[in-house]
Backbone as JSON, one array per atom type, in Angstrom:
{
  "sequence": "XXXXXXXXXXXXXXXXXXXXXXXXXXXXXXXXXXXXXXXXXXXXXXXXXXXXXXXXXXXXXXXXXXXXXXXXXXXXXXXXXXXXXXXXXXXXXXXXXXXXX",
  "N": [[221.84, 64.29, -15.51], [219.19, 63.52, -13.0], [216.31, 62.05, -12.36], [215.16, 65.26, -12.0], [213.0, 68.2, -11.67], [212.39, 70.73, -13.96], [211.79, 74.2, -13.4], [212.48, 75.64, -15.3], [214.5, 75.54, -18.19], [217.4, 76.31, -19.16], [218.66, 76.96, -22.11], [222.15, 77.16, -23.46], [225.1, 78.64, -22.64], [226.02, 81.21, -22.72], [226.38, 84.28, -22.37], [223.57, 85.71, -22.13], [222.29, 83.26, -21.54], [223.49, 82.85, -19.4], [222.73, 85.24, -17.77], [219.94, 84.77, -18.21], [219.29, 82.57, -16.81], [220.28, 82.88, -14.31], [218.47, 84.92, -13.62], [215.75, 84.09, -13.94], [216.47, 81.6, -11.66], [217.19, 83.35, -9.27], [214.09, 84.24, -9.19], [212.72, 82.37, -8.02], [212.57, 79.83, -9.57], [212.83, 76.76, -10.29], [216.43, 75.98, -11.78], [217.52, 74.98, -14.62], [220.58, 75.06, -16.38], [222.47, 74.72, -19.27], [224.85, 73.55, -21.42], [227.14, 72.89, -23.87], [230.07, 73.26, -23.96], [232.95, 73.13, -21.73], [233.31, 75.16, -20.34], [231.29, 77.97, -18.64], [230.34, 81.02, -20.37], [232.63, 81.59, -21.89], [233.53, 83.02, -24.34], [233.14, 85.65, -22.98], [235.57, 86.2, -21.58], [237.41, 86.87, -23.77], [236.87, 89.11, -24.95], [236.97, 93.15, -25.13], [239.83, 92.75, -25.87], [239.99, 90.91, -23.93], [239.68, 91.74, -21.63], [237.84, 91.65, -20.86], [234.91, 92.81, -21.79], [231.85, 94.07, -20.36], [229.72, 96.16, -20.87], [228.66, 99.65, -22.44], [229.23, 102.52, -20.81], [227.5, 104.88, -20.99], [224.87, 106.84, -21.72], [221.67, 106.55, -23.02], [220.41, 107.81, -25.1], [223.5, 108.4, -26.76], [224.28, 105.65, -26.55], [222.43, 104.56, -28.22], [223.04, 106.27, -30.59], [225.5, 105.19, -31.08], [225.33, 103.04, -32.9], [226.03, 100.92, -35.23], [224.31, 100.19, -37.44], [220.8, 100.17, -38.18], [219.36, 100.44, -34.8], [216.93, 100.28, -33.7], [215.65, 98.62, -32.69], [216.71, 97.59, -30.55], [216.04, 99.83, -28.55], [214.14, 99.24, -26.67], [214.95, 97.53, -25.24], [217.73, 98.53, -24.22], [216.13, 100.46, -22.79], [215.15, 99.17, -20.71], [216.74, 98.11, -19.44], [219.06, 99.79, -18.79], [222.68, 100.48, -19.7], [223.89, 101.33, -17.0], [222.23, 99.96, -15.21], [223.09, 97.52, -16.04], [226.26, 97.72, -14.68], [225.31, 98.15, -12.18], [224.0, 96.01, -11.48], [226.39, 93.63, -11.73], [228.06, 94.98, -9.63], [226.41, 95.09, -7.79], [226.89, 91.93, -6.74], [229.49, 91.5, -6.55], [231.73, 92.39, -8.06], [234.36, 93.43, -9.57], [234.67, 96.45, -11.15], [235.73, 98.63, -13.92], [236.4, 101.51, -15.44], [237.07, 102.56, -18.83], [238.01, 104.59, -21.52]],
  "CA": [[220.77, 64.77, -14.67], [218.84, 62.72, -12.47], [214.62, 62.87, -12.72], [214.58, 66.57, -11.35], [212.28, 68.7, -12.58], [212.82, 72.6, -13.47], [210.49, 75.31, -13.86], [213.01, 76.69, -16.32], [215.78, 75.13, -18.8], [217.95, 77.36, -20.71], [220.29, 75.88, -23.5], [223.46, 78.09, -23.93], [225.88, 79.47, -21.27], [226.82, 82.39, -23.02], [226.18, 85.93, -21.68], [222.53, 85.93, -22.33], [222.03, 82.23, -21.21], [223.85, 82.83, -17.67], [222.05, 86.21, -17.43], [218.35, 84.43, -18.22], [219.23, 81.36, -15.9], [220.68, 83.74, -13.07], [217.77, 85.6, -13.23], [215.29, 82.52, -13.03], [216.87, 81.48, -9.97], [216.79, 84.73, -8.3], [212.78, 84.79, -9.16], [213.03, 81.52, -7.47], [212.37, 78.94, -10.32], [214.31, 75.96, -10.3], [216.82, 76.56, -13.16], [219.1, 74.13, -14.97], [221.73, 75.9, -17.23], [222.9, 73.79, -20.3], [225.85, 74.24, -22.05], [227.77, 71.77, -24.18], [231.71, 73.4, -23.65], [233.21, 72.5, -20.76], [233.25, 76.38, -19.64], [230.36, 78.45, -19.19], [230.55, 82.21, -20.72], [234.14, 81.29, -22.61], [233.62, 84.2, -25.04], [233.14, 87.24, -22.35], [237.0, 86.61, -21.7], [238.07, 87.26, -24.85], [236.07, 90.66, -25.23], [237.85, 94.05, -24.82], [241.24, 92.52, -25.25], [241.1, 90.11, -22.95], [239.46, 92.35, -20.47], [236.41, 90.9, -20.79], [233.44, 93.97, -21.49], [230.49, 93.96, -20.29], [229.05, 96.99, -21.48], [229.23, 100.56, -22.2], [228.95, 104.07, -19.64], [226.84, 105.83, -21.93], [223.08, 107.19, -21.69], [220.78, 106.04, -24.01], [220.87, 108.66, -27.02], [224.28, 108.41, -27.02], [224.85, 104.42, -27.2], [221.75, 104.46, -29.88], [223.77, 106.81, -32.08], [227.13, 104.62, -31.47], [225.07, 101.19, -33.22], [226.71, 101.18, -36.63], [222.52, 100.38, -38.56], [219.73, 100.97, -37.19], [218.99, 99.65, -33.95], [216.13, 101.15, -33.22], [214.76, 97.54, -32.24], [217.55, 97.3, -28.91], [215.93, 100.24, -27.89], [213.19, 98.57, -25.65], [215.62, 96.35, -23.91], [217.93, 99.36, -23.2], [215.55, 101.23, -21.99], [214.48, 98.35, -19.59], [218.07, 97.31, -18.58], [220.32, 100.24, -19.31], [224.23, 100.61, -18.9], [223.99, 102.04, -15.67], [221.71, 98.96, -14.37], [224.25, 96.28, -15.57], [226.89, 97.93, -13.98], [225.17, 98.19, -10.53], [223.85, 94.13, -11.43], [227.62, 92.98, -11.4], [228.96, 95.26, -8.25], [225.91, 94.12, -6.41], [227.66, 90.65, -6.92], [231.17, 91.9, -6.2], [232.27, 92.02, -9.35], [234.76, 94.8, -9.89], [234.45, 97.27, -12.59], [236.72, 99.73, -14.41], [235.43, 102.42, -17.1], [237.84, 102.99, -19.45], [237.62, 105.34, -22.69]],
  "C": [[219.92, 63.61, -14.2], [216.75, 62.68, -12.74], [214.27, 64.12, -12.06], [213.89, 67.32, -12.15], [212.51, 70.32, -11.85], [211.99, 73.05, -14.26], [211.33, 75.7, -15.07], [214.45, 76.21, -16.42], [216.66, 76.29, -19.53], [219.22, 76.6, -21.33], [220.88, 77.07, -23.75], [223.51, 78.44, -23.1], [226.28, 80.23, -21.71], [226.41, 83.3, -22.04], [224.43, 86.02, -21.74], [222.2, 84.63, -21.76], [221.95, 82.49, -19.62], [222.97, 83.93, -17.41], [220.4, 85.44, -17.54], [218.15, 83.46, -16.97], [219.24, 81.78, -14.29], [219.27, 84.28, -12.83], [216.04, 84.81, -13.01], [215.62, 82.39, -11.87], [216.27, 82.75, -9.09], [214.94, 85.29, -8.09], [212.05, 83.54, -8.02], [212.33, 80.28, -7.77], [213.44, 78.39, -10.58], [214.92, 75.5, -11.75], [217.6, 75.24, -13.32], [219.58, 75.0, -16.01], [222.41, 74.75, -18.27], [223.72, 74.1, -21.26], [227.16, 72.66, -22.33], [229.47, 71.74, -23.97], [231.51, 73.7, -22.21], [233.1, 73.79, -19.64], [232.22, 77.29, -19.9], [231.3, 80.37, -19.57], [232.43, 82.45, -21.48], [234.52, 82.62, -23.3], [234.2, 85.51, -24.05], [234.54, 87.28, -22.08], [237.93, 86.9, -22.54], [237.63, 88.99, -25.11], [236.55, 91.91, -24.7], [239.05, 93.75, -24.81], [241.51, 91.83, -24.61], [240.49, 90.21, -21.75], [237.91, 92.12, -20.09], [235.29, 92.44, -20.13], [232.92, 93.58, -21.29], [229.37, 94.61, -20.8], [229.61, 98.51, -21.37], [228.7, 101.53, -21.23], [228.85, 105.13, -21.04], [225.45, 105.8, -21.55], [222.5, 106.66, -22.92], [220.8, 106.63, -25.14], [222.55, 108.15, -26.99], [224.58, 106.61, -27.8], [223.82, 104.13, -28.57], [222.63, 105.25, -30.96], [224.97, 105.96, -32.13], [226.92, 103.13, -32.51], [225.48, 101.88, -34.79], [225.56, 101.25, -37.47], [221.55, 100.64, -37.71], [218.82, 99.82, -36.06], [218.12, 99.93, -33.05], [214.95, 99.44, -32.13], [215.78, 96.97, -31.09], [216.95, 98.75, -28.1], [214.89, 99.93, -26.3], [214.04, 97.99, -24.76], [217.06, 97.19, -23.5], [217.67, 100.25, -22.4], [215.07, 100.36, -20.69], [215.79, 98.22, -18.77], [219.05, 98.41, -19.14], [221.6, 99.7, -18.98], [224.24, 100.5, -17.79], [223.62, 100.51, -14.67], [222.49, 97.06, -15.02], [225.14, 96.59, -14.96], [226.76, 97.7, -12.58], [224.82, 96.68, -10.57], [225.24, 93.55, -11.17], [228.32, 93.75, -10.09], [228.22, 94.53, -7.32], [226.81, 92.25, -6.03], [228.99, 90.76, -6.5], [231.73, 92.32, -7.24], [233.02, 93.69, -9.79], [235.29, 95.49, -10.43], [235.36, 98.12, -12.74], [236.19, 100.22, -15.87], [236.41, 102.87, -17.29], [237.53, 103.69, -20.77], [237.46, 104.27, -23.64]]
}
């Protein structure tokens, strides 16, 4: 990196990294993204098989009863960002989806 300066660093390219950095940008703070393997989000292609999930097509009671303990402390941040509104976040993008059982 050269002397640029960013409103907003994020360390890790995982799924939560690219999603914080992406969404920086888009507020329109200049982002750098930092990530020590050579590929960002490496994991999400392994996930479902291969098929790389993103999330599930479920309502809110439902995916709270599917959390194996008690995850009563993800409910805030699916009530802010359900299912439904990552799904429509990746079509807006192109990105194209398949709901499988």
């Amino acid at each position: 990196m050269s002397n640029a300066r960013f409103d907003v660093i994020v360390v890790g390219g995982g799924a939560a990294g690219m999603m914080a950095a992406g969404q920086a940008a888009l507020r329109g703070r200049r982002t750098a993204l930092i990530e020590r393997n050579p590929i960002l989000g490496k994991k999400l292609g392994i996930t479902g098989k291969g098929r790389c999930n993103i999330t599930n097509d479920a309502e809110l009671p439902q995916l709270m009863a599917a959390l194996p303990t008690n995850g009563s402390f993800l409910y805030s941040a699916f009530s802010a960002f359900a299912p439904s509104d990552v799904m429509a976040f990746f079509e807006t993008l192109g990105v194209p989806l398949k709901v499988e059982r």
